[in-house]
C-alpha positions, 0 to 999 in steps of 0.5 A: 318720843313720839305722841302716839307712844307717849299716849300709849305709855300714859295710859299704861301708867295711869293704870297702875298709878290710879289704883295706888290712889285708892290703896292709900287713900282708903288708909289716908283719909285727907292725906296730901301725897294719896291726893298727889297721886290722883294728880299724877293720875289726872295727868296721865289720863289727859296725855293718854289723850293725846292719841286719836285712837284713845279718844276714840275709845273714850268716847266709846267708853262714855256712850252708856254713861253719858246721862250720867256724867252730863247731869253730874257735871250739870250739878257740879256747874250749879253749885259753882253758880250757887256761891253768886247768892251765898256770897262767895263767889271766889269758891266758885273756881273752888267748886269747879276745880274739884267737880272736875277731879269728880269727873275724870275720877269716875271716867278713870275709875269706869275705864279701869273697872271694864279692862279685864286687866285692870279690874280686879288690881282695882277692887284689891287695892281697894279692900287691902286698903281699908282691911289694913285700916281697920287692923290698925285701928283694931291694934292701936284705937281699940280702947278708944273705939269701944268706950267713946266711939272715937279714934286717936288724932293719929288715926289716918282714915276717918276721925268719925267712927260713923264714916269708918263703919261706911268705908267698911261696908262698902270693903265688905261689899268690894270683897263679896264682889271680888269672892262671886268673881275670883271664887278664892275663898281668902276674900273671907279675911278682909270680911270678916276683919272689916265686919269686927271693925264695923261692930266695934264702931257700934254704929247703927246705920252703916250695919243697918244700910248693909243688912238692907243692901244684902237683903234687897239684892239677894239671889237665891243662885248664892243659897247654896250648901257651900256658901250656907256653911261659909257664912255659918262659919263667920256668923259664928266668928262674929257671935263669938267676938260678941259674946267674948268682948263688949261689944255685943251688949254696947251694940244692943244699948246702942239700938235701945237708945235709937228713938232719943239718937233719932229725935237729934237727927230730926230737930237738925232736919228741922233747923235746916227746913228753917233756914231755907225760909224764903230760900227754899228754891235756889238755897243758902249758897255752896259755903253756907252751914248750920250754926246752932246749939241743938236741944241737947246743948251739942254744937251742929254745923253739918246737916248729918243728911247728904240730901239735907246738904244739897237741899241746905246748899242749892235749894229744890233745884240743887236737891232735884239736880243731886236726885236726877244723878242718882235715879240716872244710877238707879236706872244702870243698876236695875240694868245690873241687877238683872244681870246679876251684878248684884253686888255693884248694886248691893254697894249703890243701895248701901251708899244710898242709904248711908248718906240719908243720916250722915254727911254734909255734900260731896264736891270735894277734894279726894275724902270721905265722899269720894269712897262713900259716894263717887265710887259706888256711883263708878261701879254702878256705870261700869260695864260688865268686864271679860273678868266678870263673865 
């Protein structure tokens, strides 16, 4: 077989690999053969490579996103170098090996997103993925989720309920988009599944980040008498799921206690701010955690703050480096929104925000992150495909 033909038959293949990935890791949170599946990805990706023709199409591809991926990469290589003062260089290959899984994701992802093709393959597997998710641990976890807000061992997605409430947003969000752009009125089922799992988890800041999301990137193009009696039906669907179980009244507990739930986040901020006394510049190193018993006798080790984490990790200049990342997205998703795409925002704006309160950074092997950040970020430095038009 020849180079070209090899080249050509990879990439055909890795676009039917990647988005098998995404449908079973939104189930499989840490699951070793979703991870072998990005591998396999990985390595087609490189061997479509091997054709001038494709490298020159990536190279194209790459033109309007280049800013991002240098300062993506430019943080990753710092943060590999941040375990020279935490002590732990031999987590510097570590760092550098998954940063480069981070890379190649984003370009298979953007790559994907763009073909006509391939788009909407993509952003199915996604939604199936975590719809089939939130039915089973309606089915097996309910129970469990409703009256301690956890899952059983057995659970394949996230163990933090938190986390679950986040990839729900985003599926929600991923469902909307799939609804502007197929105009197929089934997208409604995953929606509303993926919202009683989301009220089930009765957690505040996902539902919080979505009401915002929705909110801050509403067009009244969509204010039609159509979508108005749409949404009136899965309101009404909702306030019956409210009314009928216990979910309505724990929701409404969980709110009244947000100023006590508030104060815990900001005595860990406030752990955090302490130690980075005289490292406040370069931070603790990559590896470094927190490790102290919080006023209300819980153990903490995270800094339940994506940018609490990067500044804990790499100081002002890791913290200033994970900003610059992402105003270079906020700068593609005004762009977006002017366009209209308002839903690849509307996902950026709710991963955003949702990391403020939880997390602790996200240069990692295929995990929680990867769904809550890196794929926001991808959808926001795709272009608009055929399929979007």
């Amino acid at each position: 077989m020849s180079i070209l033909a090899l080249s050509e038959k990879s990439r055909k293949a890795y676009a039917f690999v990647f988005p098998l990935f995404l449908f079973f890791s939104a189930i499989f949170c840490v699951s070793t053969r979703a991870t072998n599946l990005f591998h396999i990805s990985f390595g087609l990706f490189i061997l479509s490579l091997f054709s001038a023709a494709n490298r020159q199409k990536m190279a194209e591809h790459c033109k309007e996103k280049h800013l991002t991926l240098f300062l993506t990469a430019l943080m990753i290589i710092y943060y590999a170098i941040a375990n020279i003062w935490g002590g732990t260089l031999e987590a510097a290959r570590s760092v550098l090996t998954h940063g480069t899984y981070i890379i190649v994701y984003l370009l298979i992802l953007t790559t994907l997103l763009e073909d006509a093709k391939s788009r909407h393959f993509v952003l199915i597997s996604l939604v199936a993925g975590i719809t089939l998710l939130s039915i089973y641990t309606l089915i097996t976890d309910y129970s469990l989720v409703m009256k301690s807000r956890l899952v059983s061992p057995d659970n394949p997605g996230p163990q933090n309920v938190i986390d679950l409430a986040g990839y729900c947003g985003i599926g929600i969000l991923i469902a909307c988009m799939l609804l502007k752009e197929t105009k197929k009125h089934i997208y409604y089922i995953p929606i509303i599944i993926m919202l009683i799992m989301m009220l089930f988890t009765q957690s505040r800041g996902p539902i919080m980040a979505l009401a915002i999301a929705f909110i801050l990137t509403l067009h009244r193009t969509i204010l039609t008498r159509r979508n108005v009696m749409l949404c009136g039906i899965v309101v009404l669907i909702l306030a019956a799921v409210c009314s009928f179980t216990p979910v309505g009244e724990m929701l409404l507990g969980r709110f009244e206690v947000v100023g006590e739930q508030s104060g815990l986040r900001l005595s860990i901020w406030h752990e955090t701010l302490r130690e980075l006394t005289n490292h406040f510049w370069l931070g603790r190193g990559y590896e470094y955690q927190l490790t102290f018993t919080n006023y209300n006798g819980q153990h903490i080790s995270t800094t339940h703050s994506i940018y609490f984490g990067a500044l804990l990790k790499g100081g002002i200049v890791g913290l200033a480096l994970f900003l610059a990342v992402i105003a270079s997205g906020l700068w593609l998703a005004l762009k977006k929104f002017h366009r209209h795409d308002r839903y690849d925002v509307a996902i950026f704006i709710f991963a955003l925000i949702f990391m403020a309160s939880q997390g602790m950074f996200i240069i990692n092997n295929p995990r929680e992150s990867w769904m809550l950040f890196w794929l926001p970020l991808g959808l926001i430095l795709s272009r608009p495909s055929a399929a979007t038009a």
